[in-house]
C-alpha positions in Angstrom: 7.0 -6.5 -8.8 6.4 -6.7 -12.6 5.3 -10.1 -13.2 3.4 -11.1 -16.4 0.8 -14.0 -15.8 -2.4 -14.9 -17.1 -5.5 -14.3 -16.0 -5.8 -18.2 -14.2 -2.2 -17.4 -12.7 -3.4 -14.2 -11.2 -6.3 -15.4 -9.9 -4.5 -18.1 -8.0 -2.6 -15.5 -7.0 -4.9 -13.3 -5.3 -6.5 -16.7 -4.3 -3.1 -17.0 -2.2 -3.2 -13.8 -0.9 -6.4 -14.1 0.9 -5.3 -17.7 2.3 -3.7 -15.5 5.1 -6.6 -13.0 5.3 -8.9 -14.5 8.3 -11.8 -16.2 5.8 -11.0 -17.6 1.9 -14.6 -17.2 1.4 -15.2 -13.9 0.4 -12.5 -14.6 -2.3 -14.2 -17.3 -4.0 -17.3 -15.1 -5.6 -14.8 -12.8 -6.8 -12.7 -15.4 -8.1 -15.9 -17.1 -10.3 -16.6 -13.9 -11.5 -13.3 -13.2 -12.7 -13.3 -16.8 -14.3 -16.3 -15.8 -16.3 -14.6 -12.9 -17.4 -11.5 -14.5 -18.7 -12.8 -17.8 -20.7 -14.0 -20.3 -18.0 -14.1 -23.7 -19.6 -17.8 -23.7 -18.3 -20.5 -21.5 -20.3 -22.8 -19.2 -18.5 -25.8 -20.9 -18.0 -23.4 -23.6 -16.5 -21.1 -21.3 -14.0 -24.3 -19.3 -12.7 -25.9 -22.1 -11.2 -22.8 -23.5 -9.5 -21.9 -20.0 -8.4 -25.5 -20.0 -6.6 -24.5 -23.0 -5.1 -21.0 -22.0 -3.5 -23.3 -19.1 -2.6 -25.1 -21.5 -0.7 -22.1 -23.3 0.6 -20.5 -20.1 2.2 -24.0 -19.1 3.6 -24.0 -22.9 5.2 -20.3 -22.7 6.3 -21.3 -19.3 8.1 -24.1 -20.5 10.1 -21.6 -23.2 11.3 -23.7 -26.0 9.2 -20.4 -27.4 8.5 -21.5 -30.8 6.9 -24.3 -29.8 5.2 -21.7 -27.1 3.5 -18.9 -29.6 2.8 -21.7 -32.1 0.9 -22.4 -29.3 -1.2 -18.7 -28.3 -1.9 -18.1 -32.1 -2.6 -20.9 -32.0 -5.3 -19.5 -29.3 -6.9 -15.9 -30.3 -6.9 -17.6 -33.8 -8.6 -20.0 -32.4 -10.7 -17.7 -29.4 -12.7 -14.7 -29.8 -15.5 -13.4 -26.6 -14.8 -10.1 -26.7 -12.9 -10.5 -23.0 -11.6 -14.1 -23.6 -10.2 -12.7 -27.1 -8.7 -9.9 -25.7 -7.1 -11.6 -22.9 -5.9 -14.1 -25.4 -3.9 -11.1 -27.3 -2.9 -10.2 -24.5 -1.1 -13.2 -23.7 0.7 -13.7 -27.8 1.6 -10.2 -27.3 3.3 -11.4 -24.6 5.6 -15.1 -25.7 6.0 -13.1 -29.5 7.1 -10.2 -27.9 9.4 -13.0 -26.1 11.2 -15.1 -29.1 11.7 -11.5 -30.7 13.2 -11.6 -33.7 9.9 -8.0 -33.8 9.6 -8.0 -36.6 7.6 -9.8 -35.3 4.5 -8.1 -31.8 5.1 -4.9 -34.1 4.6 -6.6 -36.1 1.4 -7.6 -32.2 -0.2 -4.1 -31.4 1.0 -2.4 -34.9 -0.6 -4.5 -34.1 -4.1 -3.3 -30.8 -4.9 0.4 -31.6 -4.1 0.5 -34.7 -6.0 -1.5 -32.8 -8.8 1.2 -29.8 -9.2 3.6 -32.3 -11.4 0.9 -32.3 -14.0 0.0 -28.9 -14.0 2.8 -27.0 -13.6 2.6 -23.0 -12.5 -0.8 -23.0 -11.9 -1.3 -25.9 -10.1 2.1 -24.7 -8.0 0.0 -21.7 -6.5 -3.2 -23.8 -5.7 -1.1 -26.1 -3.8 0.8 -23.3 -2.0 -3.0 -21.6 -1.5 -3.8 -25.2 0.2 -1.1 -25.4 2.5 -1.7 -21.6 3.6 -5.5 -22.5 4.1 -4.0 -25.2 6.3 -1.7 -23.3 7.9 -4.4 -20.4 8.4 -7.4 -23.0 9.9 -4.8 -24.4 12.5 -3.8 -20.8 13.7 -7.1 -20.1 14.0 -8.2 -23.9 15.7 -5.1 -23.3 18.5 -6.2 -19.6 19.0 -9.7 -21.5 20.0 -7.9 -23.3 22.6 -6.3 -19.9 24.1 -9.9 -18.3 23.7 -10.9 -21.1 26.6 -7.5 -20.2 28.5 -5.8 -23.6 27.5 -1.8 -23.5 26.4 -1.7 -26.1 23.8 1.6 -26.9 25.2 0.7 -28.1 28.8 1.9 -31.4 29.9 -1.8 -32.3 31.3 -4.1 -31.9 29.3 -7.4 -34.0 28.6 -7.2 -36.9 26.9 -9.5 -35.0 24.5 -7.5 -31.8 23.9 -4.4 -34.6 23.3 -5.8 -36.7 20.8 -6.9 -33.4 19.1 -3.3 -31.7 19.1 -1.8 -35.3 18.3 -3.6 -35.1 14.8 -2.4 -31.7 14.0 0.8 -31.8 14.6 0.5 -34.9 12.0 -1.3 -32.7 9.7 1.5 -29.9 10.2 4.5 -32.5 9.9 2.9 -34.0 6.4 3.4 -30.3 5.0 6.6 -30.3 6.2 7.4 -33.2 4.5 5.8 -31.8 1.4 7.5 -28.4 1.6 11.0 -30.3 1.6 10.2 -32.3 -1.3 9.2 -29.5 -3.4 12.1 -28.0 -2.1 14.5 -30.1 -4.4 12.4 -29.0 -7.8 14.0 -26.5 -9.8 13.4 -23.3 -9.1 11.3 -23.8 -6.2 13.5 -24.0 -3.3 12.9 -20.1 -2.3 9.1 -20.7 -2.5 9.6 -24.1 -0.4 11.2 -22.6 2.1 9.4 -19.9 2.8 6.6 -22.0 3.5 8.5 -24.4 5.1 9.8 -21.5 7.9 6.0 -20.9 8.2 5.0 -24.5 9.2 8.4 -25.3 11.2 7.2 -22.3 12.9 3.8 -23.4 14.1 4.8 -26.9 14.7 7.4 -25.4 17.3 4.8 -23.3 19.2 2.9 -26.8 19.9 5.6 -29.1 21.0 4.5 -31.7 23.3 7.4 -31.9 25.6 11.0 -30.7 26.0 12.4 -33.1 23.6 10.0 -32.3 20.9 10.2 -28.8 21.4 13.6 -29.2 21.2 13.8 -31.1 17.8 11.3 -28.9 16.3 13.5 -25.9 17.4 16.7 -27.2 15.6 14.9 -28.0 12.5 13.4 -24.2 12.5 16.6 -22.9 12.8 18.1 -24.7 10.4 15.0 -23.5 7.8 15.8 -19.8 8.9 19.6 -20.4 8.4 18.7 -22.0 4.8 16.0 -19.4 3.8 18.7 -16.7 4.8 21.4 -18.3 2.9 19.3 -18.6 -0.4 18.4 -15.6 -3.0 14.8 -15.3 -4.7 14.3 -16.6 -8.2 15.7 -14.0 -10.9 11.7 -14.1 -12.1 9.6 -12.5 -10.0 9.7 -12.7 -6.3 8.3 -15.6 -4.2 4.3 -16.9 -4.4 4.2 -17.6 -0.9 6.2 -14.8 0.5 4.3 -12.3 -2.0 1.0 -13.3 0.2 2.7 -11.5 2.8 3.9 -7.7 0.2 0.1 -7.7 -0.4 -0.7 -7.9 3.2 1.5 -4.7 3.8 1.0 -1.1 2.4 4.4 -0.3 1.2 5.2 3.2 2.8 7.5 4.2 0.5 5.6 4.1 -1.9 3.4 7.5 -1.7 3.5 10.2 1.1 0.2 10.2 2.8 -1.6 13.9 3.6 -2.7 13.8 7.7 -5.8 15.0 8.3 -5.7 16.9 11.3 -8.0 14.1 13.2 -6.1 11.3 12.1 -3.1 9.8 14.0 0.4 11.1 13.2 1.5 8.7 10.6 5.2 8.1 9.8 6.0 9.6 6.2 9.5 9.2 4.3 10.9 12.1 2.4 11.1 11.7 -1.1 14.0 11.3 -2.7 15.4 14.6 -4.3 18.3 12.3 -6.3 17.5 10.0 -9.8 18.8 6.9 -8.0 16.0 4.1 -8.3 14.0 3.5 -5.4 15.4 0.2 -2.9 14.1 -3.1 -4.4 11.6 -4.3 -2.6 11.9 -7.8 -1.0 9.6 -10.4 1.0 11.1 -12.1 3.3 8.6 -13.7 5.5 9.4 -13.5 9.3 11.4 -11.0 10.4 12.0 -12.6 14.0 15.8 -13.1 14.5 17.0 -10.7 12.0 16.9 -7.7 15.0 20.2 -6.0 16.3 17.9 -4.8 19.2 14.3 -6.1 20.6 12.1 -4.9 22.6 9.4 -6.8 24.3 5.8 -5.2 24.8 4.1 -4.2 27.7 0.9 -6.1 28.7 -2.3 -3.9 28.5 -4.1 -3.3 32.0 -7.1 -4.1 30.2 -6.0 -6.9 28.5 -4.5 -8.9 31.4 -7.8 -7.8 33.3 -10.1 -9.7 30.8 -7.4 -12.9 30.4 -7.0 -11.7 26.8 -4.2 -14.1 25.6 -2.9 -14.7 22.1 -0.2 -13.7 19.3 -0.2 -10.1 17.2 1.7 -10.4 14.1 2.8 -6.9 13.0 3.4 -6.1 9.7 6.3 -4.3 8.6 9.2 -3.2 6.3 12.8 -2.7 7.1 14.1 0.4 4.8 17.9 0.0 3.5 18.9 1.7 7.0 17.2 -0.5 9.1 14.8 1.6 10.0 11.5 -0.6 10.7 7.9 1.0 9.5 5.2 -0.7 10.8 2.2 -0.7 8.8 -0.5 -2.7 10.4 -1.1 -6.1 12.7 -3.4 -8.7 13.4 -4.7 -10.6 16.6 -7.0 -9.9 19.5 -7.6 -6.3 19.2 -6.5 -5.5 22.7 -2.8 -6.5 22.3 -2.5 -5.4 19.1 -1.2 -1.7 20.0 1.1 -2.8 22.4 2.6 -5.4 19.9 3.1 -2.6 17.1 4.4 -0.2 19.6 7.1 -2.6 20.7 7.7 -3.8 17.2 8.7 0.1 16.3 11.7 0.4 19.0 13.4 -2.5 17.4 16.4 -2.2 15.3 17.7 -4.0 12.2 20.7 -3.9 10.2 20.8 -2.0 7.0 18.9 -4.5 4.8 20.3 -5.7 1.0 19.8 -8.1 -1.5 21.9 -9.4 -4.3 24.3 -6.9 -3.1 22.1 -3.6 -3.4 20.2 -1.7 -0.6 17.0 -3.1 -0.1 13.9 -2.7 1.3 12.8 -6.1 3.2 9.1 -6.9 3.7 7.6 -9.4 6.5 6.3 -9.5 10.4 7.0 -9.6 13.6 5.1 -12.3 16.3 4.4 -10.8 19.3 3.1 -13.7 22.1 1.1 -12.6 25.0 0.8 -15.1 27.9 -0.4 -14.7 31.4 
């Protein structure tokens, strides 16, 4: 991808990227200082002592002083005039406050950059994309508490407490649903919308509360996957949200790697010996459903002896032939060889876009129950 942007735009960008990295935190000290490099609104002697403070803030969020941490992001957010160093605390108030289970100032931070992308245009597009994958991000990991404690989120008897919980996050899930499908209608944003939209519908599903639910949810994932595979990219670029998941992935293609002879056979591609152009290469988030053949993983003896539970997403690309490359995976480390092993015996058909072989980018979700 060749995409020109300024300085801001790339650092939402990479503020994006590491949405779907475990912790947005590290990103934010990186982010101010690259803010300071390009022309912050804020001088020096102004952006170091805020800086110390979000130092502070992360340190706080860290040792699980959760409130203590979110007064001090509030300050900050009401004390600066620059929109990078705002948003940027925005970002970390979203994850400090989905950790702490406040869903209903998650939803206000949420609400504010949504409503606040009309005004600002492209770069307040990616902040608000950036918020909903923080969102997204702090849920997966709040539900992958419950499995920790060897509770299915989708039991029919559950405590009253564990209900009221859920009950509020599926609201918080719904409400970007409802703002992925508005954005959906604004030009040139549908392929962005969706994408994010498949994401949401996708987590929303996994914690249905009953057959009917699970049932409506199903039909209205579908129909996102059906409408995210009828659509084409914008001619500009490729997708924000779906380039979060290109950066996530070492492309394979793209150099031959020497084996050491410790290291772990590694699967190589010849290069090409003709002057044909390499296969574009194109995100495509979830790869689930696109298969011509599955095949489902094994359970580690050592895994199911220590209850380890949980979903491995595998990262991979799909060459023009179909062949699939995986490149690497998250989730609880015991399952994760098993999910990438499985993920390599499946079979796709020979992937295109806009008519030309292609090269498609995205993951595979491997769920381990008991």
């Amino acid at each position: 991808m060749h995409l020109r942007e300024s300085d801001n735009l790339r650092f939402f960008s990479r503020l994006y990227v590491h949405v779907f990295i475990p912790t947005v935190l590290v990103l934010i000290t990186a982010g101010l200082a690259l803010g300071q490099a390009t022309g912050s609104a804020e001088d020096a002697s102004t952006v170091n002592p805020i800086l110390r403070r979000i130092e502070r803030a992360r340190a706080l969020a860290a040792v699980h002083q959760l409130q203590t941490a979110a007064v001090e992001l509030e300050n900050i957010r009401a004390s600066v005039n620059d929109v990078t160093l705002r948003n940027a605390a925005t970002l970390m108030l979203l994850g400090v406050y989905l950790e702490d289970g406040n869903y209903g100032r998650s939803q206000s931070l949420l609400e504010e950059t949504f409503v606040n992308r009309a005004a600002q245009k492209d770069e307040s597009i990616r902040t608000y994309f950036a918020a909903a994958g923080q969102t997204i991000n702090g849920i997966r990991a709040h539900l992958a508490r419950y499995r920790t404690y060897g509770i299915n989120p989708s039991d029919a008897d559950l405590p009253v407490e564990a209900n009221t919980d859920l009950e509020r996050v599926r609201g918080l899930l719904e409400r970007v649903i409802a703002q992925a499908q508005e954005i959906s209608k604004e030009q040139g944003r549908a392929y962005d919308a969706l994408a994010l939209q498949e994401d949401v519908l996708g987590l929303r599903l996994s914690i249905a509360k009953n057959d009917d639910d699970h049932a409506k949810w199903q039909t209205e994932y579908l129909t996102a996957r059906e409408r995210m595979a009828s659509s084409q990219a914008p001619s500009l670029g490729r997708s924000q949200a779906l380039d979060a998941v290109t950066n996530r992935i070492p492309n394979p293609f793209a150099t031959k790697p020497t084996p050491t002879p410790e290291a772990a056979p590694v699967q190589t591609v010849p290069a090409s010996t003709s002057a044909a152009p390499e296969p574009q290469l194109v995100t495509a988030g979830s790869l689930n459903g696109r298969e011509t053949k599955r095949v489902a993983p094994s359970y580690p003896p050592t895994a199911k002896t220590h209850s380890v539970v949980g979903t491995v997403r595998v990262f991979a690309i799909v060459d023009e032939n179909g062949k699939i490359w995986v490149t690497n995976s998250e989730g609880p480390t015991l399952l994760r060889a098993a999910a990438e092993e499985a993920a390599r015996n499946w079979t796709f058909p020979p992937s295109t876009f806009n008519g030309k072989p292609a090269r498609i980018a995205g993951y595979l979700d491997f769920e381990f129950k008991l």
